[in-house]
N, C-alpha and C positions, 0 to 999 in steps of 0.2 A: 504494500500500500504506500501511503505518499508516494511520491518519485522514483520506489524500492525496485518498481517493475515496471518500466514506463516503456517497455518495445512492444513489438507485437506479443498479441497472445497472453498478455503479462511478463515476455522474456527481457532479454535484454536489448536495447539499440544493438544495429550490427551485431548480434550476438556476442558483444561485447562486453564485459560486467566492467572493465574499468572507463567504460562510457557512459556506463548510465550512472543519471545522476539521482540522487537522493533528497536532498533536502536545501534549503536556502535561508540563513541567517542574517540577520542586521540589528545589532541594537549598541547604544551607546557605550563607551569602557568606562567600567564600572571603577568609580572615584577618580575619573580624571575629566575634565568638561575639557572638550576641544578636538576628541575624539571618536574614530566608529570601531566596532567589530565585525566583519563580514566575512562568513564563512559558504564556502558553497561545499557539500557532503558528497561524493558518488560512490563506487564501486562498492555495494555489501559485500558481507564475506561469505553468506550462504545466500544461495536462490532458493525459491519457493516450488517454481516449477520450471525444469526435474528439479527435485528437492538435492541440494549438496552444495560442498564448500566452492567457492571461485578462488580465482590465480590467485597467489598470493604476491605477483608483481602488483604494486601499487597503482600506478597511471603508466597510461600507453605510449608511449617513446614518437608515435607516429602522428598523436594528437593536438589540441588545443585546448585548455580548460579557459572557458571565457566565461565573466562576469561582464554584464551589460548594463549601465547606466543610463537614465534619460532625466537630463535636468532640465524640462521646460513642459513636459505634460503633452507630449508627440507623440509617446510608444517607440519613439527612434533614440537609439543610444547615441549619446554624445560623448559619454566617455567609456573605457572599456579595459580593461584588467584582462590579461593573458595570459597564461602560465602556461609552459612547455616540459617536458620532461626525456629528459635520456635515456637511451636504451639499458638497459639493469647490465650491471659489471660487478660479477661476483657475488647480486644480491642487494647490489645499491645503485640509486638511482637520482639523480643532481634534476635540480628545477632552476626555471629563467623566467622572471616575471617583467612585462614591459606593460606602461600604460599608454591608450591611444585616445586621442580627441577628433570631435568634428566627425568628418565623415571617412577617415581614417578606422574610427571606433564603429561608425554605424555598419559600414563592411564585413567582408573577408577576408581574412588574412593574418599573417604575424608580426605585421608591424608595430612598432611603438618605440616609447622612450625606455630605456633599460633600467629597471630598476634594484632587479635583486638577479644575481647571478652564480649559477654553478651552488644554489643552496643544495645541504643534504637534505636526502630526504628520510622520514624517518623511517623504522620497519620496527622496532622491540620499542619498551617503555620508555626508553627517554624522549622528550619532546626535542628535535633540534632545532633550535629559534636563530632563525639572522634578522638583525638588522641594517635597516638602508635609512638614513636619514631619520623622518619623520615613522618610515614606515615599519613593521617587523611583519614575519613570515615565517608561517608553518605550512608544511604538506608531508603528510605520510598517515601512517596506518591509529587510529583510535579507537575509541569505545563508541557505539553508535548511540548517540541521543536521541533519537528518535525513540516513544514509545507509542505502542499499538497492542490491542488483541486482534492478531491476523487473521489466526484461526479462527476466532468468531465470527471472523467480518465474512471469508467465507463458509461460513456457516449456515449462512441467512439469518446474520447477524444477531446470532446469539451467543450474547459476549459473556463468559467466565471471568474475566480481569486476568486473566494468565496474557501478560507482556510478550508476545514474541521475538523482541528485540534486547531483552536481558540474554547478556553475553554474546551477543552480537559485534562485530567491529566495521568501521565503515574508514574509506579512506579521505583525508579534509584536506581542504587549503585555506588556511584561514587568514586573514591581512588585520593587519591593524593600521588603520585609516585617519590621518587627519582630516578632519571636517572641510577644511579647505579647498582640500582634493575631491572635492563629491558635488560642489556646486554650490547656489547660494544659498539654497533651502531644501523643501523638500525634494525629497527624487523617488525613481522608480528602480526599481532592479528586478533585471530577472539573469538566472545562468543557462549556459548552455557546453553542448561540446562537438567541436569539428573532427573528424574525420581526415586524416590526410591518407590511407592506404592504397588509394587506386589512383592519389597522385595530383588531386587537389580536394582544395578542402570540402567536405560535405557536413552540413550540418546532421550530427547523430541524435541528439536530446538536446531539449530546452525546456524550460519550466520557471516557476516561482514559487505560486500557491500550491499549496501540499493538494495531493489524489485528483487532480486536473484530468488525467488520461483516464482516468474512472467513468467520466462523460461520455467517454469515445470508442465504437465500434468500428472494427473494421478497417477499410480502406482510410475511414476518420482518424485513426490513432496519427498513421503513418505521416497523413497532410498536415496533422497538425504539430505533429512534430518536425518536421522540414520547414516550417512557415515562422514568420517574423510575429511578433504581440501587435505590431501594427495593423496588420492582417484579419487580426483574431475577430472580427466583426462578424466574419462569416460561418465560424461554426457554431453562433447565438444558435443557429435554430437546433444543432445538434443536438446542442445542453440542455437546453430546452426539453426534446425530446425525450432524453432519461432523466428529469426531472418531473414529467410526467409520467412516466411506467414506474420510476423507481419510490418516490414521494408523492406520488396523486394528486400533482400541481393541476388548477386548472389552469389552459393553455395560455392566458395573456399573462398570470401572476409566476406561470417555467418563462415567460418569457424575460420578464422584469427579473429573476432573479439568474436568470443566465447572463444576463447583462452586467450582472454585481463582480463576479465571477471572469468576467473580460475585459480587458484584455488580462492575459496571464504576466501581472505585473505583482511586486510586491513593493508597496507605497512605504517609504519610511522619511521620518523628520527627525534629523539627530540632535534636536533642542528637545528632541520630547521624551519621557521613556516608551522600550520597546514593548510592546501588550500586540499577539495577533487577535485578532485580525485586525485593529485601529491605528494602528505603527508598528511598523514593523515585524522581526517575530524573536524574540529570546527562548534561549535552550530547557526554556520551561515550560515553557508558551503549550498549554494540551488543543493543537490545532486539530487533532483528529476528534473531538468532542463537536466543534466547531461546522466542522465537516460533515458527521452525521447529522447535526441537528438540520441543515441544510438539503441533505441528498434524502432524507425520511421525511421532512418539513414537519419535522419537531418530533418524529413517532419514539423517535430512538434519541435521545441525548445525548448517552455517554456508552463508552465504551467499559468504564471504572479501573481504567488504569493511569497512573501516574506518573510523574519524571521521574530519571534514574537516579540515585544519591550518588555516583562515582565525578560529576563533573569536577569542575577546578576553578575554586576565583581568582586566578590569575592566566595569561595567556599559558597557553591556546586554548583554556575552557573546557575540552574537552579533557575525560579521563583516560588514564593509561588504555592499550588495545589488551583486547583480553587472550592473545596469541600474540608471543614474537616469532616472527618471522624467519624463515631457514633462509641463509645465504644462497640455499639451491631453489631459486624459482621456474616456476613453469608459466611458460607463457600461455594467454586465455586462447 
């Protein structure tokens, strides 16, 4: 659920598990004003269906992990965070973060200004953190924050409180952001991940708001995931539609609320604290309560599962992975 399984079928992008992405964070650093937290999650460590563990390489050598900003309320990014990774040597693998502006960002591509270079990446419990300036930077393997009863959800939504994401690990890139760097006020973010294997770039996943592809059947998942937020106008009537089969919206009130839901943007103001769904989302935030009340229009509440206790007040937030990693990986 959320972003867990956003390819076909519920698989992975490209049958890719360090493509797909997972989850998407924003909220202010806690006791310092003048600062963001922005975390984008992808690669779980087990899949659901087939059920079993993924690579234990972090990110894809051959990829792009992009965060997307839009500071003027276009749906068009204006600025854009990139991060690159190398092919694993011995089990280890060095990340390149560049930032792009204008229409530079709103694009394809790897350009930008260089920001963090040749960091490690991590794979066992130490966090390795660089700093650049204003900026610090984490990517590699943690505990997955996200909690959920999945099994209930497919259940037909008969939820236990049994977490299926206790002892889970997912892989993060988290930045710590001067506010400066984001714009003048509010903004939009969504992440996404490019593809380069066949030689240019294709977009694999993008997302923001948590279980978005939950909406979507079919030849729908695939469009919408190759498609820009600026776009997203056009699968209103999708949402719409399983907002009617699934919650027994009548058809003008799936419509009004598929609209809430579009564009796949996640709104945040770093003067304000982060609460989802009203700014932003923090690593406590239970968006998947939020989510049911929506997709059942009201039938279902809650799931009665809670946040995990392992996080961390201090960067990178998240808590140790609950596997370290062998030197010997296998590629996905």
């Amino acid at each position: 659920m959320s972003h867990h399984y956003s390819g076909p079928d519920f698989g992975f992008p490209h049958g890719d598990a360090r493509l797909d992405l997972t989850d998407l964070y924003a909220f202010p650093k806690p006791g310092t004003a003048g600062k963001s937290i922005l975390i984008m999650n992808v690669h779980p460590s087990v899949a659901l269906s087939p059920s079993g563990p993924t690579t234990d390489e972090p990110f894809a050598p051959g990829a792009i992990y992009e965060l997307k900003i839009d500071t003027n309320g276009d749906a068009v990014a204006d600025i854009a965070y990139r991060v690159q990774f190398s092919p694993s040597e011995q089990g280890a693998q060095t990340a390149t973060l560049r930032r792009a502006e204008g229409a530079e960002a709103a694009g394809t591509g790897d350009g930008g200004q260089l920001i963090v270079e040749q960091a490690q990446v991590s794979t066992g419990n130490e966090a390795r953190v660089t700093e650049s300036g204003e900026y610090r930077f984490f990517a590699g393997w943690r505990s997955d924050p996200f909690f959920f009863d999945t099994l209930g959800a497919v259940n037909n939504l008969q939820f236990t409180g049994d977490d299926f994401f206790t002892g889970k690990d997912v892989c993060s890139i988290v930045l710590e952001v001067p506010n400066s760097a984001l714009g003048p006020g509010k903004i939009g973010l969504w992440h996404r991940t490019l593809d380069g294997a066949t030689g240019k770039w294709i977009q694999a996943d993008r997302g923001a708001l948590p279980s978005q592809s939950v909406f979507l059947t079919g030849d729908h998942k695939s469009d919408y995931l190759a498609a820009n937020p600026a776009d997203d106008a056009r699968f209103v009537a999708v949402f719409a539609h399983s907002l009617e089969h699934t919650g027994g919206y009548p058809p003008k009130e799936a419509t009004r609320v598929a609209q809430t839901l579009l564009p796949d943007i996640l709104m945040y103001d770093p003067m304000r604290s982060a609460a989802y769904p009203g700014n932003g989302r923090a690593l406590t935030d239970d968006v998947m309560d939020a989510f049911l009340s929506i997709i059942t229009n009201g039938k279902v509440p809650r799931d009665n599962v809670g946040p995990h206790n392992d996080l961390l007040a201090d960067f990178p937030y998240l808590g140790q992975p609950h596997k370290a990693r062998s030197a010997e990986l296998v590629a996905a």
